[in-house]
N, CA, C and O atoms as a GROMACS GRO file, in nm:
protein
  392
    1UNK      N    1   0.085  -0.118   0.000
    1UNK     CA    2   0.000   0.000   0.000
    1UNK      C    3   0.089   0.123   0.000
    1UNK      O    4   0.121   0.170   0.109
    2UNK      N    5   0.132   0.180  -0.110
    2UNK     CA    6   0.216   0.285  -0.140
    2UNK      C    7   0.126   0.430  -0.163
    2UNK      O    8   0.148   0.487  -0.269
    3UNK      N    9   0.032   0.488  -0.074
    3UNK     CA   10  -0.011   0.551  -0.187
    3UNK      C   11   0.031   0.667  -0.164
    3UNK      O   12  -0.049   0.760  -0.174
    4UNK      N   13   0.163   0.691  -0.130
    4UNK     CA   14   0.272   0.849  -0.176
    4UNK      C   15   0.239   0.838  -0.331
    4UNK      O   16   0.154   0.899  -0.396
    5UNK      N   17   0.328   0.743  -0.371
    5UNK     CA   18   0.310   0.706  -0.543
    5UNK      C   19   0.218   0.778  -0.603
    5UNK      O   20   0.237   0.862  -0.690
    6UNK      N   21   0.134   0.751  -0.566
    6UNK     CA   22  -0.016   0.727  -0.638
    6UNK      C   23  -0.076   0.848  -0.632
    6UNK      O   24  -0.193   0.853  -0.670
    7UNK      N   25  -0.018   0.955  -0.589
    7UNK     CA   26  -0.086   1.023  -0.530
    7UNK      C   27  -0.204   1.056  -0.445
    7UNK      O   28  -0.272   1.154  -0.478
    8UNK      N   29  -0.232   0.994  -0.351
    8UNK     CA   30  -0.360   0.966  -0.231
    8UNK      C   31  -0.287   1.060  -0.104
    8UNK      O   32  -0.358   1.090  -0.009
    9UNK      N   33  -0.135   1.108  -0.105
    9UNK     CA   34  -0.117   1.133   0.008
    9UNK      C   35  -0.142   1.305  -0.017
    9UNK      O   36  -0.154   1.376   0.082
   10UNK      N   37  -0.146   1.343  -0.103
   10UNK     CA   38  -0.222   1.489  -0.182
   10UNK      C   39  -0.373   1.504  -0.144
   10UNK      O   40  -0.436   1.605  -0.114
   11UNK      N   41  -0.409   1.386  -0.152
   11UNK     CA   42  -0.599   1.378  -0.126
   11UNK      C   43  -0.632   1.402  -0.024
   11UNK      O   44  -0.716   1.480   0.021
   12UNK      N   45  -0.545   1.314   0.029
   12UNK     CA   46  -0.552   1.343   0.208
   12UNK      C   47  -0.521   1.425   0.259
   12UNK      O   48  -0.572   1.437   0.371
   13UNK      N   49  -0.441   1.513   0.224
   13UNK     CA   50  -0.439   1.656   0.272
   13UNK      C   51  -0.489   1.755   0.274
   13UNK      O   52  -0.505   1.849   0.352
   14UNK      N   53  -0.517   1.722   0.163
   14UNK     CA   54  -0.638   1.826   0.052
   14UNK      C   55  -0.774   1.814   0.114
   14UNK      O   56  -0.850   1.909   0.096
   15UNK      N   57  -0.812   1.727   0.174
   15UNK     CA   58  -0.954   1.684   0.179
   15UNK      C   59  -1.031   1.660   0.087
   15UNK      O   60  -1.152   1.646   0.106
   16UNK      N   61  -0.948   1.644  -0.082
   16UNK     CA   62  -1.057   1.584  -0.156
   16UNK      C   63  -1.038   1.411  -0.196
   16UNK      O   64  -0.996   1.362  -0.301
   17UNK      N   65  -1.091   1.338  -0.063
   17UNK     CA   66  -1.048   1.207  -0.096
   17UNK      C   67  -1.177   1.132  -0.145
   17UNK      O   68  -1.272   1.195  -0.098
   18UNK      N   69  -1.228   1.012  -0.227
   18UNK     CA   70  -1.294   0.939  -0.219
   18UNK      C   71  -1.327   0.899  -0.068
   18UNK      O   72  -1.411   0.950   0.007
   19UNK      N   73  -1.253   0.812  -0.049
   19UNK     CA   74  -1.305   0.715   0.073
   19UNK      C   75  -1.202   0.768   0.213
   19UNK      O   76  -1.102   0.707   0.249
   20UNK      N   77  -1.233   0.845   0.252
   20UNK     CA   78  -1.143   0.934   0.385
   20UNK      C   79  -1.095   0.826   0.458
   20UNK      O   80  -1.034   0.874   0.554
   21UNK      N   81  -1.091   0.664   0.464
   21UNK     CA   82  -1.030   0.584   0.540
   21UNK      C   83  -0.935   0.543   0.490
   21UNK      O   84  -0.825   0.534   0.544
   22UNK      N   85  -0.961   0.514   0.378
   22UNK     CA   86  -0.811   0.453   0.293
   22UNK      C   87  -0.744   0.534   0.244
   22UNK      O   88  -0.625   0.510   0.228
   23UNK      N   89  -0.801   0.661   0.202
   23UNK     CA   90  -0.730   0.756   0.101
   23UNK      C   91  -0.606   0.805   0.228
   23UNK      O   92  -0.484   0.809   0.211
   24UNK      N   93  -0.691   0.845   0.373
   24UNK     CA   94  -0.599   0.898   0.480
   24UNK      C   95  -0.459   0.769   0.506
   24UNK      O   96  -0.337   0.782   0.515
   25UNK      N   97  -0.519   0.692   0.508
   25UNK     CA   98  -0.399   0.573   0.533
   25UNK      C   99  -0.258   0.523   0.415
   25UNK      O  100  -0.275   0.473   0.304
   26UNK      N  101  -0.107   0.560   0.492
   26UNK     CA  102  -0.014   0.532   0.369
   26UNK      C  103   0.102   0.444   0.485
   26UNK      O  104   0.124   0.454   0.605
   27UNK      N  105   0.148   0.373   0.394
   27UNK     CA  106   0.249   0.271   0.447
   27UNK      C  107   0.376   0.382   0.518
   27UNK      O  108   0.383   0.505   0.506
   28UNK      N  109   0.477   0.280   0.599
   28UNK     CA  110   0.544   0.372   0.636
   28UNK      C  111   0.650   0.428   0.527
   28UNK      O  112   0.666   0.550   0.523
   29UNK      N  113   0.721   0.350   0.443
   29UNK     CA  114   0.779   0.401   0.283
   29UNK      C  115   0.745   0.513   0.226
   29UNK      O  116   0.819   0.600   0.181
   30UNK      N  117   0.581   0.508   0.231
   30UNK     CA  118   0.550   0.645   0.177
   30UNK      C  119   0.571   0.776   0.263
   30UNK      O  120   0.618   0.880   0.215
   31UNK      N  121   0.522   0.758   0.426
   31UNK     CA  122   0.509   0.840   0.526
   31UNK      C  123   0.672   0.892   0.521
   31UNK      O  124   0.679   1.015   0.528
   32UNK      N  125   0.792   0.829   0.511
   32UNK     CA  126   0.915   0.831   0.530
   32UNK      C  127   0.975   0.924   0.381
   32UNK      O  128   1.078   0.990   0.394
   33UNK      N  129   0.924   0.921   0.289
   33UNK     CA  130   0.930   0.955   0.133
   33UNK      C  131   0.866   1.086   0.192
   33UNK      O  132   0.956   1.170   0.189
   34UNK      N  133   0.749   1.146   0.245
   34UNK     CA  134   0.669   1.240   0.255
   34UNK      C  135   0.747   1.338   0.318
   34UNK      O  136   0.753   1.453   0.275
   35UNK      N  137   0.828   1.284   0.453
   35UNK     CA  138   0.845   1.358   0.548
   35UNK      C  139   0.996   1.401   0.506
   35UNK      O  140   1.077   1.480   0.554
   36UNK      N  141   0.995   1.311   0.390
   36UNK     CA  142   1.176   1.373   0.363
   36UNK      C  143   1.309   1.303   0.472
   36UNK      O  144   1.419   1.350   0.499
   37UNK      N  145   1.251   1.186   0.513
   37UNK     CA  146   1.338   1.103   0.611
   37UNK      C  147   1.348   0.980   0.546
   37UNK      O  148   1.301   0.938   0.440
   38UNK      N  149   1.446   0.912   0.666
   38UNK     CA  150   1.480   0.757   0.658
   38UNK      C  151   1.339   0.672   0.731
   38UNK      O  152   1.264   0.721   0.815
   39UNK      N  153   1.332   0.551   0.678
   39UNK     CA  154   1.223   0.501   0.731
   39UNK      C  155   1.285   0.448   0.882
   39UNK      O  156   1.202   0.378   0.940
   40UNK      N  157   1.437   0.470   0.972
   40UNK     CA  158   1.445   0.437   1.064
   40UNK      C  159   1.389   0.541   1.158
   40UNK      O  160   1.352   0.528   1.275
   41UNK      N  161   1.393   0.656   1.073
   41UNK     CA  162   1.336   0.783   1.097
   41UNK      C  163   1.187   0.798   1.215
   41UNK      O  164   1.148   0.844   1.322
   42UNK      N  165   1.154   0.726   1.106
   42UNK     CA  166   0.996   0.695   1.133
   42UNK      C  167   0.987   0.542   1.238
   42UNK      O  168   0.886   0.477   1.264
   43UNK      N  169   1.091   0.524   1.272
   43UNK     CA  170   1.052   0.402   1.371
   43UNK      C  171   1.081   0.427   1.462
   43UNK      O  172   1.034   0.372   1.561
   44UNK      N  173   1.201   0.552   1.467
   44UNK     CA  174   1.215   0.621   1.582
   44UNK      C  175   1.123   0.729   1.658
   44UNK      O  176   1.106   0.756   1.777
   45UNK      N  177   1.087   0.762   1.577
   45UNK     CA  178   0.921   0.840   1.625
   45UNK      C  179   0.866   0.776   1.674
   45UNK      O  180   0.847   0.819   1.788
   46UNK      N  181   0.806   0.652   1.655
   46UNK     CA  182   0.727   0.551   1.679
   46UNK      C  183   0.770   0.576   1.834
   46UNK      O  184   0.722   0.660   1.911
   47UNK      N  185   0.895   0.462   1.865
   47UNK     CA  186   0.909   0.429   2.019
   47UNK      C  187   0.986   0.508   2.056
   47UNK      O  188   1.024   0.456   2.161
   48UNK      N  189   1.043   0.609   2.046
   48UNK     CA  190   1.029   0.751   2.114
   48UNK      C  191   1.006   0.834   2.173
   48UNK      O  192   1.026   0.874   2.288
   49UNK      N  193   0.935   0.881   2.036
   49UNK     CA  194   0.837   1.010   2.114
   49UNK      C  195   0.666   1.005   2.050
   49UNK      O  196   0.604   1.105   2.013
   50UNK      N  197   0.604   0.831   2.050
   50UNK     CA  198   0.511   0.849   2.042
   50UNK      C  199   0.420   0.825   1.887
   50UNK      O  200   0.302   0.790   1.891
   51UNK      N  201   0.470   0.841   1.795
   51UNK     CA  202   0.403   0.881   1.644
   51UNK      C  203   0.298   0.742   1.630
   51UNK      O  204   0.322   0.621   1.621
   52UNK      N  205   0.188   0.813   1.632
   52UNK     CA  206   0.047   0.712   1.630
   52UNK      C  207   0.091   0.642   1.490
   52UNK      O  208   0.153   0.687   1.393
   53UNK      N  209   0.038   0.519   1.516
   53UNK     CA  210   0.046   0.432   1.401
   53UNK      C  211  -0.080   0.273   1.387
   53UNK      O  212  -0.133   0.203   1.473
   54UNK      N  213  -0.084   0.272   1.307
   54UNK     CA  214  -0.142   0.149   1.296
   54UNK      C  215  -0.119   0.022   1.229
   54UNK      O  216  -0.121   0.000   1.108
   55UNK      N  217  -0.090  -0.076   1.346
   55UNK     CA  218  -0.034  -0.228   1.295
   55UNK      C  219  -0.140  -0.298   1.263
   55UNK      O  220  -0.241  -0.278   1.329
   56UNK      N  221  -0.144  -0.421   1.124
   56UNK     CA  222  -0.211  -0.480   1.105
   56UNK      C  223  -0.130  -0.585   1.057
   56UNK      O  224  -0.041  -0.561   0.974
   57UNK      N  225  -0.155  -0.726   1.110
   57UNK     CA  226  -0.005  -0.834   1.109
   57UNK      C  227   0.093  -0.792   1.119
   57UNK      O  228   0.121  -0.755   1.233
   58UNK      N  229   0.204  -0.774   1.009
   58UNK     CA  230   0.361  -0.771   1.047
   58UNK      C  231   0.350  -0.597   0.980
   58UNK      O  232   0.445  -0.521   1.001
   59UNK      N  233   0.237  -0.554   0.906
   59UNK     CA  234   0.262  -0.449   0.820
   59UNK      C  235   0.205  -0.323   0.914
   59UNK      O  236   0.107  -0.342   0.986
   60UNK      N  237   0.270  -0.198   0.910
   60UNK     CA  238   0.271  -0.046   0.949
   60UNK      C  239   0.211   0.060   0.900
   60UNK      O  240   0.286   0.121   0.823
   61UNK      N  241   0.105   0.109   0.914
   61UNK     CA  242   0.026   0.185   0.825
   61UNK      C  243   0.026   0.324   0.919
   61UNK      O  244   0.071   0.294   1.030
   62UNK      N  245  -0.011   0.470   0.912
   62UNK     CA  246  -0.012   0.600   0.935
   62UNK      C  247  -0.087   0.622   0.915
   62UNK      O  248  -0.128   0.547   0.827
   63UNK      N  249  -0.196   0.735   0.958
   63UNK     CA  250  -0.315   0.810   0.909
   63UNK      C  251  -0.260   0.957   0.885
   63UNK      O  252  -0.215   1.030   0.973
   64UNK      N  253  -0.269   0.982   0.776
   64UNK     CA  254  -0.185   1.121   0.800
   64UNK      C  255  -0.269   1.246   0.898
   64UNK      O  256  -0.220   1.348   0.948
   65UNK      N  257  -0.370   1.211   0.903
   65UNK     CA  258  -0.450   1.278   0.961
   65UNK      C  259  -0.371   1.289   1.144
   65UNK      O  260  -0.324   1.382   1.209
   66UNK      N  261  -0.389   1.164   1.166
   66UNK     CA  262  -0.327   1.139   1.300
   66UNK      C  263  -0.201   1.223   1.316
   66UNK      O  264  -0.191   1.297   1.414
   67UNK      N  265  -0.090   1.213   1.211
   67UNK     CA  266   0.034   1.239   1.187
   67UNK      C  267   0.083   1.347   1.182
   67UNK      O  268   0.195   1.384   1.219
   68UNK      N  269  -0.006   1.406   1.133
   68UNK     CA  270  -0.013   1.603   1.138
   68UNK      C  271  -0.090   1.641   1.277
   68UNK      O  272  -0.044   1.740   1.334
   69UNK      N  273  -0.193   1.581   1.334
   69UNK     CA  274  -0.193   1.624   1.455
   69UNK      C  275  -0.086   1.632   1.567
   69UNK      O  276  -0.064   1.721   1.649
   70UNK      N  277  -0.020   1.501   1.543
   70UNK     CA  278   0.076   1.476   1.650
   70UNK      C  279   0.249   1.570   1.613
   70UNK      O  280   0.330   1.598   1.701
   71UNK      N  281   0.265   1.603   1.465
   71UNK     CA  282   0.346   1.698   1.482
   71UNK      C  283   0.332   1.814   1.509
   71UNK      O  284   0.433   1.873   1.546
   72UNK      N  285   0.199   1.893   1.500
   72UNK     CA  286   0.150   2.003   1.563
   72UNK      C  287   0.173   1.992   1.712
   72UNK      O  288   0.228   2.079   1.781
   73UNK      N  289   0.136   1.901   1.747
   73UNK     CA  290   0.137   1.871   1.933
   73UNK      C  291   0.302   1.867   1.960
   73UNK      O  292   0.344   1.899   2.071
   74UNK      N  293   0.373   1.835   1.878
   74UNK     CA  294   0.511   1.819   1.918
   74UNK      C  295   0.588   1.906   1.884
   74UNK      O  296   0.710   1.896   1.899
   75UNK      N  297   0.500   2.060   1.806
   75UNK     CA  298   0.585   2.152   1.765
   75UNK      C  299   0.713   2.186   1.870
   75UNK      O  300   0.708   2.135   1.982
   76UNK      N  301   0.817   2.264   1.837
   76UNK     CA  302   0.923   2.307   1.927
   76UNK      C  303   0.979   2.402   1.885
   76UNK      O  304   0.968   2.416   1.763
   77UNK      N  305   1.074   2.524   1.972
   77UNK     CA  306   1.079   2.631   1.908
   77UNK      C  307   1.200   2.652   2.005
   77UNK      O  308   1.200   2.594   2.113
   78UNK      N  309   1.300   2.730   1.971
   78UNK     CA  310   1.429   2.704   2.071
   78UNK      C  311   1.487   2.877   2.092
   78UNK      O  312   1.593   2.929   2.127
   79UNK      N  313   1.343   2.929   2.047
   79UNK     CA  314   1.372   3.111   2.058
   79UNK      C  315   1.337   3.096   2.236
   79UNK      O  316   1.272   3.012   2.298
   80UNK      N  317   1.408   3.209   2.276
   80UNK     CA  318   1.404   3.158   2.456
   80UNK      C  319   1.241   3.247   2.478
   80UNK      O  320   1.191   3.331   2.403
   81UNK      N  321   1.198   3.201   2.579
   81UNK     CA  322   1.032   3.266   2.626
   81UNK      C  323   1.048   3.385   2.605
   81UNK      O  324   0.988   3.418   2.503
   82UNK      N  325   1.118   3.493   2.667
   82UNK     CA  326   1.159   3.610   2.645
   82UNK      C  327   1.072   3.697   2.526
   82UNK      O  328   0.982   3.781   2.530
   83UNK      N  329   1.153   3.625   2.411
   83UNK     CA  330   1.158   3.681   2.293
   83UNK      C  331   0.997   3.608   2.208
   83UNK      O  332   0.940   3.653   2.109
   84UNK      N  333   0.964   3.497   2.281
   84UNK     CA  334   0.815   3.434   2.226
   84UNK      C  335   0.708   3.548   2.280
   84UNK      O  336   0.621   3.576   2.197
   85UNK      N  337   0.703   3.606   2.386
   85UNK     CA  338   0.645   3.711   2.458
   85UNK      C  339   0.664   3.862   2.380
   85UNK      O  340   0.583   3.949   2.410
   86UNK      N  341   0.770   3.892   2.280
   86UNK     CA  342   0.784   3.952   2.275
   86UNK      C  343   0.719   3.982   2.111
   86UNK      O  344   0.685   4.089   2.059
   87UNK      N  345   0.718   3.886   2.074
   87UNK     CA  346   0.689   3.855   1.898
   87UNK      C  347   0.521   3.863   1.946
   87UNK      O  348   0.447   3.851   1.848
   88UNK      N  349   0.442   3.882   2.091
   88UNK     CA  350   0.323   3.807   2.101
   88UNK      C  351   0.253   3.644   2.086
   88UNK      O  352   0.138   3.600   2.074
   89UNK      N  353   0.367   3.596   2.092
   89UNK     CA  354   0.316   3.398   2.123
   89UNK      C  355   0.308   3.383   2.245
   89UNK      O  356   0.403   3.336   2.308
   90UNK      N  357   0.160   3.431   2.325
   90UNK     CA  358   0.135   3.376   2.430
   90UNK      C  359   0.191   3.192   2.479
   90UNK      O  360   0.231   3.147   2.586
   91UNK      N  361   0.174   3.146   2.379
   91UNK     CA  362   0.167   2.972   2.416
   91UNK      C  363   0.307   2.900   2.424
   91UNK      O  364   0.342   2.798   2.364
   92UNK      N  365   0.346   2.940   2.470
   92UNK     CA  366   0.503   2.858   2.425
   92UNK      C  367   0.517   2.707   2.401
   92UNK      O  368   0.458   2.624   2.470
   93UNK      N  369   0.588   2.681   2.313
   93UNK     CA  370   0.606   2.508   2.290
   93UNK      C  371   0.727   2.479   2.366
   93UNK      O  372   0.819   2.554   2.399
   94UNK      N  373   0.703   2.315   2.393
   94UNK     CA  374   0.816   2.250   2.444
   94UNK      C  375   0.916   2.267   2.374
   94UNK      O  376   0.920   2.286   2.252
   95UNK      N  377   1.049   2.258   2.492
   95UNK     CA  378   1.202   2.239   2.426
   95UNK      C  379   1.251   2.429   2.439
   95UNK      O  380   1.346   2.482   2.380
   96UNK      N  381   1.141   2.503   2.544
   96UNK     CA  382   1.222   2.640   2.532
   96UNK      C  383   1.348   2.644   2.551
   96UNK      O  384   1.406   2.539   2.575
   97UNK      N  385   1.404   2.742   2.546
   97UNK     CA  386   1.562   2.766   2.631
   97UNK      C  387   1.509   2.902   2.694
   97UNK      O  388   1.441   2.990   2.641
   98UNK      N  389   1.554   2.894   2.805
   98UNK     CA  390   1.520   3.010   2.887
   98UNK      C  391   1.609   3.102   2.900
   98UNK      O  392   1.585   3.201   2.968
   0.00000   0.00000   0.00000
């Protein structure tokens, strides 16, 4: 199930998919191709720091949907609070430097 290839991982972003279950779902090859990484990349996310996934037998599937939530949640920003306060970003993300 490649569907970087195929283009489905465009659909899914886009929100113009046929079937929003399968169209959202891409192997990890593709997810690893997407993100511009190694697929150890992506296994290190996994048991890490977390990156939702879905096993079915021996094979690894992603929802990109899931996938973009959870890098939003894991945003990080290494400008010290100071200067996040100062630009107006009430919210600061993990990983400040103070």
């Amino acid at each position: 199930m490649s569907n970087y290839e195929n283009g489905n991982i465009d659909k899914a972003l886009t929100g113009k998919r046929k079937n929003p279950l399968v169209d959202d779902i891409v192997d990890k090859p593709s997810l690893a191709l997407y993100l511009d990484c190694h697929e150890e990349t992506i296994r290190n996310y996994q048991k890490d720091f977390g990156l939702p996934f879905i096993k079915i037998g021996s094979n690894t599937y992603f929802s990109i949907k899931s996938v973009y939530k959870w890098l939003m949640e894991n945003e990080r920003t290494l400008l010290p609070e100071k200067e996040l306060k100062k630009e107006g970003l009430t919210k600061p993300s993990k990983g400040l430097v103070e």
